[in-house]
PyMOL CGO cylinders between C-alpha atoms (Angstrom):
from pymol import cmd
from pymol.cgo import CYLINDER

trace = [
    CYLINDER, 89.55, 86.65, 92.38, 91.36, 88.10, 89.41, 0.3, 1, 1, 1, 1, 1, 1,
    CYLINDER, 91.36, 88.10, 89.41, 94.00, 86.16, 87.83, 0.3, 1, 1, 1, 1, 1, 1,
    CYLINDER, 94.00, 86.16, 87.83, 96.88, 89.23, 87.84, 0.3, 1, 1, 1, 1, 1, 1,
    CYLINDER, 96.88, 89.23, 87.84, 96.72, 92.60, 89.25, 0.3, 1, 1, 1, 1, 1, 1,
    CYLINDER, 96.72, 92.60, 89.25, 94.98, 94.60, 91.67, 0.3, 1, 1, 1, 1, 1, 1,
    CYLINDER, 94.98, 94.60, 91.67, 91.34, 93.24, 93.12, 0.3, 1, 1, 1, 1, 1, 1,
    CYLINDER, 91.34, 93.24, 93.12, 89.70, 94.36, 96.26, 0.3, 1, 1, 1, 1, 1, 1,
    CYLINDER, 89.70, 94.36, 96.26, 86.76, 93.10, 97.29, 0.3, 1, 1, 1, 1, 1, 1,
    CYLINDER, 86.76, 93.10, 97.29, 84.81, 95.07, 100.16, 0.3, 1, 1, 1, 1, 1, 1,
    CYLINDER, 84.81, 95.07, 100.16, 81.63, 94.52, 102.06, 0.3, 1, 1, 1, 1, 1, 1,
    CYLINDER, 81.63, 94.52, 102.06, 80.38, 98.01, 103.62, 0.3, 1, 1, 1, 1, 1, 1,
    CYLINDER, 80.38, 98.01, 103.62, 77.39, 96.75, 106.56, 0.3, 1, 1, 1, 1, 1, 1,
    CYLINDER, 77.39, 96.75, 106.56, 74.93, 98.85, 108.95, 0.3, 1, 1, 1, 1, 1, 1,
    CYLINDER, 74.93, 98.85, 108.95, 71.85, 99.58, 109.87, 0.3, 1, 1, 1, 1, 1, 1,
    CYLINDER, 71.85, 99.58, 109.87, 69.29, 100.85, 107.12, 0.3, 1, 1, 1, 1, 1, 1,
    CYLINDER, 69.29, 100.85, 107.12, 69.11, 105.10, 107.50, 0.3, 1, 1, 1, 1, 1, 1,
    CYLINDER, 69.11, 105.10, 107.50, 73.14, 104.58, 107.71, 0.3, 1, 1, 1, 1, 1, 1,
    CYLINDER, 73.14, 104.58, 107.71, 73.56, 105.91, 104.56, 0.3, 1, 1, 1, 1, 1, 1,
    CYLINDER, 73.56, 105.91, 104.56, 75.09, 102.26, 103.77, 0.3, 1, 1, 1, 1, 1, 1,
    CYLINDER, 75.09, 102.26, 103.77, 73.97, 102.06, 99.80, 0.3, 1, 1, 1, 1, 1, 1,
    CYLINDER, 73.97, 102.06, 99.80, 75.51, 105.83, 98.72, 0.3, 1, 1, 1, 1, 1, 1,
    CYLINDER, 75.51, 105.83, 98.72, 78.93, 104.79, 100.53, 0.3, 1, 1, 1, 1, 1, 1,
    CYLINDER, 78.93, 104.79, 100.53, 78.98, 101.64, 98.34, 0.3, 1, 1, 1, 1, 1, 1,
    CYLINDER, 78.98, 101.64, 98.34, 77.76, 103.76, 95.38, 0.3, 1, 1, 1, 1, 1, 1,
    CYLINDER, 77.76, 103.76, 95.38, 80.21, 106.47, 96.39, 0.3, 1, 1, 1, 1, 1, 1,
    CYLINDER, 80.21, 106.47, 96.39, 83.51, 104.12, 96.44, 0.3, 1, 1, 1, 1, 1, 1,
    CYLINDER, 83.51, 104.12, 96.44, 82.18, 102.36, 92.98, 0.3, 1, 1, 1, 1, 1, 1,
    CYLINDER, 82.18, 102.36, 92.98, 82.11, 105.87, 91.40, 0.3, 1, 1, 1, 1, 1, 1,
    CYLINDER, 82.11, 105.87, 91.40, 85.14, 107.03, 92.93, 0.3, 1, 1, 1, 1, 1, 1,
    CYLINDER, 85.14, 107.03, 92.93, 86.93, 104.06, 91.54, 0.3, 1, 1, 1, 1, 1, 1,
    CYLINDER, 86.93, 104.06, 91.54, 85.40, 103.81, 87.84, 0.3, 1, 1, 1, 1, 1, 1,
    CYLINDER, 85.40, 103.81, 87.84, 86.55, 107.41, 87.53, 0.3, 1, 1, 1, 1, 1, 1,
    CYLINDER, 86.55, 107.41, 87.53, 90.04, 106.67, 88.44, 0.3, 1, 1, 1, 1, 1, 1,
    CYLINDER, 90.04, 106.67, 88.44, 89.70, 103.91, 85.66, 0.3, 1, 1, 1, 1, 1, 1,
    CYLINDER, 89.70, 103.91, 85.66, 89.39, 100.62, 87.44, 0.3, 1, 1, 1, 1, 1, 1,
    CYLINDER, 89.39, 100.62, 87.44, 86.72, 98.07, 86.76, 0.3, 1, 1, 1, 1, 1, 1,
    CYLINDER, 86.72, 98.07, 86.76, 84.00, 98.09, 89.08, 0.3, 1, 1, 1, 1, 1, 1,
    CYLINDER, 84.00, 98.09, 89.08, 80.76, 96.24, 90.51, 0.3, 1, 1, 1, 1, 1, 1,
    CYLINDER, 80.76, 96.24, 90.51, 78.41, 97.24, 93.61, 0.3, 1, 1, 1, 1, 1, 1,
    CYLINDER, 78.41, 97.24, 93.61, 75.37, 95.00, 94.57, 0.3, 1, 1, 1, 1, 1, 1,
    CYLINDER, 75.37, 95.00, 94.57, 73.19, 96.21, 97.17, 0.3, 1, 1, 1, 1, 1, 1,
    CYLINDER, 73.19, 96.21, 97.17, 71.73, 94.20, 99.79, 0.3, 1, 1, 1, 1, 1, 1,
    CYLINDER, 71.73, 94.20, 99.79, 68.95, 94.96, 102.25, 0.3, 1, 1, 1, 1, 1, 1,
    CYLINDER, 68.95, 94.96, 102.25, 68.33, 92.87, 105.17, 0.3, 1, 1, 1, 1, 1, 1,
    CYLINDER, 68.33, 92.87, 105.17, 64.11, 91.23, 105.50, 0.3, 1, 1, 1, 1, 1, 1,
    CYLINDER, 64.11, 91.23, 105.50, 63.61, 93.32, 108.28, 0.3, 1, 1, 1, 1, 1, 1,
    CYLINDER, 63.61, 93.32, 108.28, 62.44, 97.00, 107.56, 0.3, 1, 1, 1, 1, 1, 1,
    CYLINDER, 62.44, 97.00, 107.56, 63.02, 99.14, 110.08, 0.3, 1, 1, 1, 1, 1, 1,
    CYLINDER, 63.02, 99.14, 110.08, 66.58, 99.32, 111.71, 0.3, 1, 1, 1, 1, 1, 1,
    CYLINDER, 66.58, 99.32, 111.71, 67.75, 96.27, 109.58, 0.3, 1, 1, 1, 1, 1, 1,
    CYLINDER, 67.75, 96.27, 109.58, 70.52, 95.35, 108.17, 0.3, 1, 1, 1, 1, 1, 1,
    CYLINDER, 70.52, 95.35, 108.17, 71.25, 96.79, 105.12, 0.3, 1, 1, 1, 1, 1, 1,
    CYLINDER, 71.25, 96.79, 105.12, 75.06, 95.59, 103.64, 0.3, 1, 1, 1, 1, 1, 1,
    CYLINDER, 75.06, 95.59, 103.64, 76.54, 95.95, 99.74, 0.3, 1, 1, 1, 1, 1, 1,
    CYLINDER, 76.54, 95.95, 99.74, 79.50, 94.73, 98.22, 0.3, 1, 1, 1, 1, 1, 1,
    CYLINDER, 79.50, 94.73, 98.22, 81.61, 96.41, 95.85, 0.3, 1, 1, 1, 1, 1, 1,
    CYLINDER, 81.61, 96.41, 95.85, 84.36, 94.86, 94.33, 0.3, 1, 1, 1, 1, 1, 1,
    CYLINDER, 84.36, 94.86, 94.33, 87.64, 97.04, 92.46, 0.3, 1, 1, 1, 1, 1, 1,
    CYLINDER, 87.64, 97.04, 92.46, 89.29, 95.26, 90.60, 0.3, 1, 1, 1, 1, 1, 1,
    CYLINDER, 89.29, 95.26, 90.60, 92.31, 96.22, 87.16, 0.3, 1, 1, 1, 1, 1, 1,
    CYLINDER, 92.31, 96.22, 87.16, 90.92, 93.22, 85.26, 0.3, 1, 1, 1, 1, 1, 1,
    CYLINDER, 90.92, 93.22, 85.26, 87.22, 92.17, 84.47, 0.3, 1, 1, 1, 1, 1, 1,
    CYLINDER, 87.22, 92.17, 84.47, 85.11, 90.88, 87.36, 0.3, 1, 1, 1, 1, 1, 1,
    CYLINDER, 85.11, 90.88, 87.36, 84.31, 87.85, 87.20, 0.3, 1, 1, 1, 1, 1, 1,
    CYLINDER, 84.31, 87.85, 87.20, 81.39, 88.07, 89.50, 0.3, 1, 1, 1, 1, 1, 1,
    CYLINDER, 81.39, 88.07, 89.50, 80.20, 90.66, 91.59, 0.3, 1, 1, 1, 1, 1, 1,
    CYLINDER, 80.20, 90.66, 91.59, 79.31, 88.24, 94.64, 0.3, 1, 1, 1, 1, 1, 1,
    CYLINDER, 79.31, 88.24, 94.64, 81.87, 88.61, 97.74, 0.3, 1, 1, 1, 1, 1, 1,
    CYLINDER, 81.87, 88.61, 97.74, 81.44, 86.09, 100.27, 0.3, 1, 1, 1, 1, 1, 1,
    CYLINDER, 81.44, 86.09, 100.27, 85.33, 86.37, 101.68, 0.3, 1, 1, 1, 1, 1, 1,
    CYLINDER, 85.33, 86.37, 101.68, 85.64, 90.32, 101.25, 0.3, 1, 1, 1, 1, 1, 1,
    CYLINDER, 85.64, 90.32, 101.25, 89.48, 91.66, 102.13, 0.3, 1, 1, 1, 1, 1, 1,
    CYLINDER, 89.48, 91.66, 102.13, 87.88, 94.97, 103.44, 0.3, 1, 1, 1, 1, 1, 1,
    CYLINDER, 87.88, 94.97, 103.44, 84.81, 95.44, 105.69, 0.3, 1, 1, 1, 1, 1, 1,
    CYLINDER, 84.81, 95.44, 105.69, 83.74, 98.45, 106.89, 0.3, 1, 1, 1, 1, 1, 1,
    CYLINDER, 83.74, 98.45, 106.89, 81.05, 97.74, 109.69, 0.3, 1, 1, 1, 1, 1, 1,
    CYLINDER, 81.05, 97.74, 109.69, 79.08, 100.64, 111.30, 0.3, 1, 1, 1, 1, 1, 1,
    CYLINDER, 79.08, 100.64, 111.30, 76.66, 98.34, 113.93, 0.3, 1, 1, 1, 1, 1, 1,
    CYLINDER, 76.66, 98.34, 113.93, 77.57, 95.45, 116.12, 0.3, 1, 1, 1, 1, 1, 1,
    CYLINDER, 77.57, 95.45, 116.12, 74.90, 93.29, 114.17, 0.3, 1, 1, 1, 1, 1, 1,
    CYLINDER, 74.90, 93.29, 114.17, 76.61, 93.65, 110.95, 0.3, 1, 1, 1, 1, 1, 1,
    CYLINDER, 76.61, 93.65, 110.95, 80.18, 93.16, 112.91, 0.3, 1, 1, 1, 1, 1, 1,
    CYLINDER, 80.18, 93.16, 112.91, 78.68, 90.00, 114.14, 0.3, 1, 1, 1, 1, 1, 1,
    CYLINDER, 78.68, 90.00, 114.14, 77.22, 88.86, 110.42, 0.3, 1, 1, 1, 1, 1, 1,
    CYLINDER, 77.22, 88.86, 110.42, 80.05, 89.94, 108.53, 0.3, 1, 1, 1, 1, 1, 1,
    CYLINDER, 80.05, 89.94, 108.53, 83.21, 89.97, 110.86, 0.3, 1, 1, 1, 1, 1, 1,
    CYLINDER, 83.21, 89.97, 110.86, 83.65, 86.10, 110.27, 0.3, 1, 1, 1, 1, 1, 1,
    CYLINDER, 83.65, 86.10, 110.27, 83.36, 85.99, 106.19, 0.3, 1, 1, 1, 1, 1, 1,
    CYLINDER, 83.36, 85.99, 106.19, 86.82, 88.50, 106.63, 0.3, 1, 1, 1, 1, 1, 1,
    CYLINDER, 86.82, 88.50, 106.63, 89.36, 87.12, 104.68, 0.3, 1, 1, 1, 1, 1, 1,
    CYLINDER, 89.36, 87.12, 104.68, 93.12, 86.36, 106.79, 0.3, 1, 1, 1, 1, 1, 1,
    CYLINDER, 93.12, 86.36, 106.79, 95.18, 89.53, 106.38, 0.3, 1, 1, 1, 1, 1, 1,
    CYLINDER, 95.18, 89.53, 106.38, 92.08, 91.41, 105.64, 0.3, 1, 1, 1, 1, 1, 1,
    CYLINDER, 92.08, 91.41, 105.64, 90.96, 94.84, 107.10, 0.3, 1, 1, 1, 1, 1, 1,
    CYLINDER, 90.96, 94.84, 107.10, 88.21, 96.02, 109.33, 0.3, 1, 1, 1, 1, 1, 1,
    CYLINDER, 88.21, 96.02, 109.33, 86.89, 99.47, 110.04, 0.3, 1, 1, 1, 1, 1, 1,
    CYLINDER, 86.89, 99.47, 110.04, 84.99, 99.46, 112.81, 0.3, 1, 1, 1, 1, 1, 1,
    CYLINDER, 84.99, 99.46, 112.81, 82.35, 102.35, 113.95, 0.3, 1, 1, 1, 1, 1, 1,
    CYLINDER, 82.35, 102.35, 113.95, 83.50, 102.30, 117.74, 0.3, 1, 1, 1, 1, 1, 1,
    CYLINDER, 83.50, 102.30, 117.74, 81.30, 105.03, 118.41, 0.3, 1, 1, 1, 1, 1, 1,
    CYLINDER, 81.30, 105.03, 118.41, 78.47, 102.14, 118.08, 0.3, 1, 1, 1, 1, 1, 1,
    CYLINDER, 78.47, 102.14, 118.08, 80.50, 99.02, 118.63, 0.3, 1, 1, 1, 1, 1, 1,
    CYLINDER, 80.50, 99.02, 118.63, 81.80, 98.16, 122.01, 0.3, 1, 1, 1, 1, 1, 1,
    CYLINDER, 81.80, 98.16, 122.01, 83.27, 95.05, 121.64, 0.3, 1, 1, 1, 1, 1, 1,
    CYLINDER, 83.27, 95.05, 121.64, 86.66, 93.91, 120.47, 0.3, 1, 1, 1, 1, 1, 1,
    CYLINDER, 86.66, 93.91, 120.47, 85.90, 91.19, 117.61, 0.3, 1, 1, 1, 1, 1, 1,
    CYLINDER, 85.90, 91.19, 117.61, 87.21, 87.77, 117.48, 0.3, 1, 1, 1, 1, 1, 1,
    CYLINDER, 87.21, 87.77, 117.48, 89.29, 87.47, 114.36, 0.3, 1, 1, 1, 1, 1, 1,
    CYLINDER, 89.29, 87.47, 114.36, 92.19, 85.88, 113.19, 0.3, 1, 1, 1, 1, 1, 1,
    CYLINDER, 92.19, 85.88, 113.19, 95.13, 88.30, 114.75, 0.3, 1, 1, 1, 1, 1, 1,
    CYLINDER, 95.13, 88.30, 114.75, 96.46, 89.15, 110.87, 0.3, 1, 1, 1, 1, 1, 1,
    CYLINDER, 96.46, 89.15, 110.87, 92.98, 90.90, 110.41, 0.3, 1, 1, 1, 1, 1, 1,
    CYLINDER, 92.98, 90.90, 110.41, 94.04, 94.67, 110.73, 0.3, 1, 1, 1, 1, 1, 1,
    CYLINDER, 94.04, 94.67, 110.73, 91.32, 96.39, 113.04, 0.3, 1, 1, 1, 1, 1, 1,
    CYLINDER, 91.32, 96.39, 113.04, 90.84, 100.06, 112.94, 0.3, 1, 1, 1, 1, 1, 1,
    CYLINDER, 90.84, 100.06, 112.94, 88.46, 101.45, 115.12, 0.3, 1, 1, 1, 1, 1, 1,
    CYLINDER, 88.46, 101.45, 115.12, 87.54, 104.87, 114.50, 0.3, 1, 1, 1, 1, 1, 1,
    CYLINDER, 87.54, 104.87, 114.50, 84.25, 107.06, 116.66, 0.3, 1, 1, 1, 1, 1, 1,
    CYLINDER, 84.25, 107.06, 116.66, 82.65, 107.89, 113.09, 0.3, 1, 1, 1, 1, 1, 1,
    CYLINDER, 82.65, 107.89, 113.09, 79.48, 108.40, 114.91, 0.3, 1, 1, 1, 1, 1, 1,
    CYLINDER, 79.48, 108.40, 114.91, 80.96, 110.93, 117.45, 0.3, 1, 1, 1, 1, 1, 1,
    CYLINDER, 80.96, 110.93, 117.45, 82.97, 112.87, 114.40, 0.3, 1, 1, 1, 1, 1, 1,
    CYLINDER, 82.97, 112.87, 114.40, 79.66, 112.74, 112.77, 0.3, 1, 1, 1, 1, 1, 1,
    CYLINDER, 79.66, 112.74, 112.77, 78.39, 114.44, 115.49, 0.3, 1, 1, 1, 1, 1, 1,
    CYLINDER, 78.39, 114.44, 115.49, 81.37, 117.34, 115.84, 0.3, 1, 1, 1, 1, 1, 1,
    CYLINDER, 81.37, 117.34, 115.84, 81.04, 117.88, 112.62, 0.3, 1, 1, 1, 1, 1, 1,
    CYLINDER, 81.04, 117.88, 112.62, 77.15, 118.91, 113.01, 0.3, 1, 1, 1, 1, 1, 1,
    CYLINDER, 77.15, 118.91, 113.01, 76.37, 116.60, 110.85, 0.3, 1, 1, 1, 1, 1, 1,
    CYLINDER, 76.37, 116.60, 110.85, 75.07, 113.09, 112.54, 0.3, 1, 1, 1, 1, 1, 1,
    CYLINDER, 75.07, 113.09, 112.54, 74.21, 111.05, 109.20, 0.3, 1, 1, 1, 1, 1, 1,
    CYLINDER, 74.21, 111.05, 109.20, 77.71, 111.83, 107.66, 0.3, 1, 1, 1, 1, 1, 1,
    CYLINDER, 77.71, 111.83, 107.66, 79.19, 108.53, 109.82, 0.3, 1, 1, 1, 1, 1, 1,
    CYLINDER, 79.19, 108.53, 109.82, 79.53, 106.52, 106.62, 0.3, 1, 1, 1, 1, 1, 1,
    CYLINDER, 79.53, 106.52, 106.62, 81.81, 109.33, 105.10, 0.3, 1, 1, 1, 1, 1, 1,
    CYLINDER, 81.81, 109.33, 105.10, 83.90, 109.25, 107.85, 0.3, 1, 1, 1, 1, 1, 1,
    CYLINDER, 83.90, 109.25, 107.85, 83.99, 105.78, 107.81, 0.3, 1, 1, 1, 1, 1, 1,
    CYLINDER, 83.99, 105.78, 107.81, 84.86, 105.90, 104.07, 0.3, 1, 1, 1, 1, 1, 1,
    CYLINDER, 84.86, 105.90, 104.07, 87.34, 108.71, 104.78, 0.3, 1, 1, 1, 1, 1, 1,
    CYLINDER, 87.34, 108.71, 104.78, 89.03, 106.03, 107.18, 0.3, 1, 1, 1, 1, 1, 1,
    CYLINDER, 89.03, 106.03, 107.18, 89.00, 103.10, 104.72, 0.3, 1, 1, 1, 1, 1, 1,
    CYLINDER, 89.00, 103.10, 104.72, 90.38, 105.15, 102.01, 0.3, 1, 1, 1, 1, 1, 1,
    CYLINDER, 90.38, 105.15, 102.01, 92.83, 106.63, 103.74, 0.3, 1, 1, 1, 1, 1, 1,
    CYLINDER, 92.83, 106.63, 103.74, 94.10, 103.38, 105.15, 0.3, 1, 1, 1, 1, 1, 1,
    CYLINDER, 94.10, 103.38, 105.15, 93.83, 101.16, 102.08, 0.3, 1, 1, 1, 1, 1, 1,
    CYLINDER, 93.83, 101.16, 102.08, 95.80, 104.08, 99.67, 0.3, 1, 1, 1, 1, 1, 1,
    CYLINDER, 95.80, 104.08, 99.67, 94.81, 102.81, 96.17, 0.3, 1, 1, 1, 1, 1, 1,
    CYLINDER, 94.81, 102.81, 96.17, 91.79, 105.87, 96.02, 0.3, 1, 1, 1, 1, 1, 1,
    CYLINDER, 91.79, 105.87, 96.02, 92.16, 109.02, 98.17, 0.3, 1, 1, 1, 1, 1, 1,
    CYLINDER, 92.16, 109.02, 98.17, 89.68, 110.80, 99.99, 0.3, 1, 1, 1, 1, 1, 1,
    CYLINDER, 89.68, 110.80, 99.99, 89.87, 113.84, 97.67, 0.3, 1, 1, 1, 1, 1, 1,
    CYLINDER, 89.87, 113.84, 97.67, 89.11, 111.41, 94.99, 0.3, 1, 1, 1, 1, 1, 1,
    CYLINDER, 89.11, 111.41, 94.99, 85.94, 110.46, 96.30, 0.3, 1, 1, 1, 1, 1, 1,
    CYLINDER, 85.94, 110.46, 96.30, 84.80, 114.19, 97.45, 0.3, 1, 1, 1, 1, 1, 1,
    CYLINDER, 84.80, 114.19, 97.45, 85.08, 114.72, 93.63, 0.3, 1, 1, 1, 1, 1, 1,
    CYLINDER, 85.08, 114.72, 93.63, 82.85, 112.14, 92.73, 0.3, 1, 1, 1, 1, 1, 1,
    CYLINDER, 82.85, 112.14, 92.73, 80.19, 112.36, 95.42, 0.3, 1, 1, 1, 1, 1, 1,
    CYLINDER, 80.19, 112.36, 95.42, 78.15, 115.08, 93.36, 0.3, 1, 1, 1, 1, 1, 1,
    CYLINDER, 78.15, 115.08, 93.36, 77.62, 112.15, 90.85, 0.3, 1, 1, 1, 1, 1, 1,
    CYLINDER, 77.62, 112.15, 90.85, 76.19, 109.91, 93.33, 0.3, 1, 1, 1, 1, 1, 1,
    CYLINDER, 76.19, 109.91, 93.33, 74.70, 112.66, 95.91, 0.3, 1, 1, 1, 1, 1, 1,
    CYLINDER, 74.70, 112.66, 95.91, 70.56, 113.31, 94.91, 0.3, 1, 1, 1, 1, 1, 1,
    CYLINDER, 70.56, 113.31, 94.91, 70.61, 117.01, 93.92, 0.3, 1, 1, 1, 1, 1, 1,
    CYLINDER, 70.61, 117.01, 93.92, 68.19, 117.85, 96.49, 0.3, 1, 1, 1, 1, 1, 1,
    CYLINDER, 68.19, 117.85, 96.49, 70.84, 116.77, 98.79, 0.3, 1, 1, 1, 1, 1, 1,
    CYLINDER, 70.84, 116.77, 98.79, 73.56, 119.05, 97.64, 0.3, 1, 1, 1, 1, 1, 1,
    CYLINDER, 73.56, 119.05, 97.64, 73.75, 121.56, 100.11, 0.3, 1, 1, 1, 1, 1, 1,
    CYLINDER, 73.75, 121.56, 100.11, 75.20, 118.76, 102.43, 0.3, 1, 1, 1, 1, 1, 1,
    CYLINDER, 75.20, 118.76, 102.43, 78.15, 118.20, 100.11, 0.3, 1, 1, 1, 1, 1, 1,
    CYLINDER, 78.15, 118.20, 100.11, 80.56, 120.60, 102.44, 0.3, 1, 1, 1, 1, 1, 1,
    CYLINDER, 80.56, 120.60, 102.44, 80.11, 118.80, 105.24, 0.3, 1, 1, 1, 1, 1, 1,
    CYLINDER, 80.11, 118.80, 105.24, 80.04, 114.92, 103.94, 0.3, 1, 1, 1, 1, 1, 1,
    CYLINDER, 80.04, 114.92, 103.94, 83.29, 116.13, 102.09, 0.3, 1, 1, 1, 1, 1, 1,
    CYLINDER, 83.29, 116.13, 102.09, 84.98, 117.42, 105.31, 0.3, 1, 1, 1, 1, 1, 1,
    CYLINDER, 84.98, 117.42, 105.31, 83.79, 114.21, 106.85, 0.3, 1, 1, 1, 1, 1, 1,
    CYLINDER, 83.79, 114.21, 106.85, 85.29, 112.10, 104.36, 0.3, 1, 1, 1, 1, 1, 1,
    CYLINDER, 85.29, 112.10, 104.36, 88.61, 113.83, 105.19, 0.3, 1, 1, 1, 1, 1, 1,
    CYLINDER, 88.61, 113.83, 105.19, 87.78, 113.96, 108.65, 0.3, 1, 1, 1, 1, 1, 1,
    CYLINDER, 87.78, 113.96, 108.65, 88.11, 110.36, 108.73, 0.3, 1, 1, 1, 1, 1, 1,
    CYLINDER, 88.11, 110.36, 108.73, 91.30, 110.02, 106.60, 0.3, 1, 1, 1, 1, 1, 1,
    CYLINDER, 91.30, 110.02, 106.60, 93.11, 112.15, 108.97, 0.3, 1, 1, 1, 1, 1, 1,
    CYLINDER, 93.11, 112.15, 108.97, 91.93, 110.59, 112.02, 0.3, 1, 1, 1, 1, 1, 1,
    CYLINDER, 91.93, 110.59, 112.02, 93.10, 107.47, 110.23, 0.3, 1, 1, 1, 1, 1, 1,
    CYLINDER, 93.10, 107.47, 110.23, 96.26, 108.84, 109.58, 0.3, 1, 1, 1, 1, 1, 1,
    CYLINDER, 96.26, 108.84, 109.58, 96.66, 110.24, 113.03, 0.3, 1, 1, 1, 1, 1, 1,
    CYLINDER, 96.66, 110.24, 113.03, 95.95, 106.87, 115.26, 0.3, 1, 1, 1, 1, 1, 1,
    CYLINDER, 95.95, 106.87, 115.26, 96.78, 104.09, 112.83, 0.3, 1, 1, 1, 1, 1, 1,
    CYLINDER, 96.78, 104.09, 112.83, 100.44, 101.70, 114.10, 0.3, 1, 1, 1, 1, 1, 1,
    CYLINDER, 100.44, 101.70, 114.10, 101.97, 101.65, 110.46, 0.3, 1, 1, 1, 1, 1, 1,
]
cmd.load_cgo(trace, "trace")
């Protein structure tokens, strides 16, 4: 979208309770402190329970034109409805992390979409800590995309964390990294 310089434009998709909104929040922060411009829009599906609930952030070195992404380069999907709503707006060349804890299918996408599955559910889980998924997920994208690091965003998830919830900061941190090395460790660079 932006004329010169870096843009990124990411769609992060679950299932409400997946702690979908404070990712998006989380990456928005972590970038805006690192001194890029920045927009996040929320979305949450009609349904209540166990709907969809998606956001789009977009990163960008120049202003953003508009905070809308309907062809995101990044999506990081953590349910196989949101890999079947979103998987097709993926631009060519784009990249997908993909919850395979949750998602048992291999999508059909054009083959220069990079894939990376990664079990954030089940390192959720051996972490002791089941609702840190989306960190790990996070961990994963960060880690593979390079521009922000996953140290970068443990700093900034105090700013975005509720107080009441920041006795859990140890563990979503260690899942963020969590994620980055398991990224590092089964990724075909």
């Amino acid at each position: 979208m932006a004329a010169n310089g870096f843009c990124e434009e990411i769609v992060i998709a679950g299932f409400g309770g997946q702690g979908i909104m404070l990712t998006g929040k989380l990456l928005a922060q972590t970038a805006m402190k690192a001194g890029k411009e920045v927009t996040y829009m929320p979305a949450y599906g009609a349904e209540v329970r166990g709907g969809t609930a998606n956001c789009m952030v977009v990163i960008a070195e120049n202003e953003i034109p508009c905070p809308l992404v309907s062809k995101p380069d990044s999506l990081i999907v953590l349910n196989k409805a949101s890999l079947t709503k979103f998987a097709p707006r993926l631009k060519n060349g784009g990249l997908m992390i993909l919850n395979s804890s949750l998602i048992d299918v291999d999508p059909e996408l054009d083959n220069s979409i990079e894939v990376v599955p990664v079990p954030a559910d089940d390192i959720a889980v051996e972490l002791g800590s089941p609702k840190s998924t989306n960190m790990v997920a996070l961990g994963a994208y960060l880690q593979k995309r390079g521009y922000l690091t996953p140290d970068a965003a443990a700093q900034a998830l105090p700013d975005v964390l509720a107080k009441r919830y920041h006795q859990t900061l140890p563990v979503n941190i260690e899942a963020l990294h969590k994620g980055g090395e398991y990224t590092r460790n089964h990724s075909h660079d």
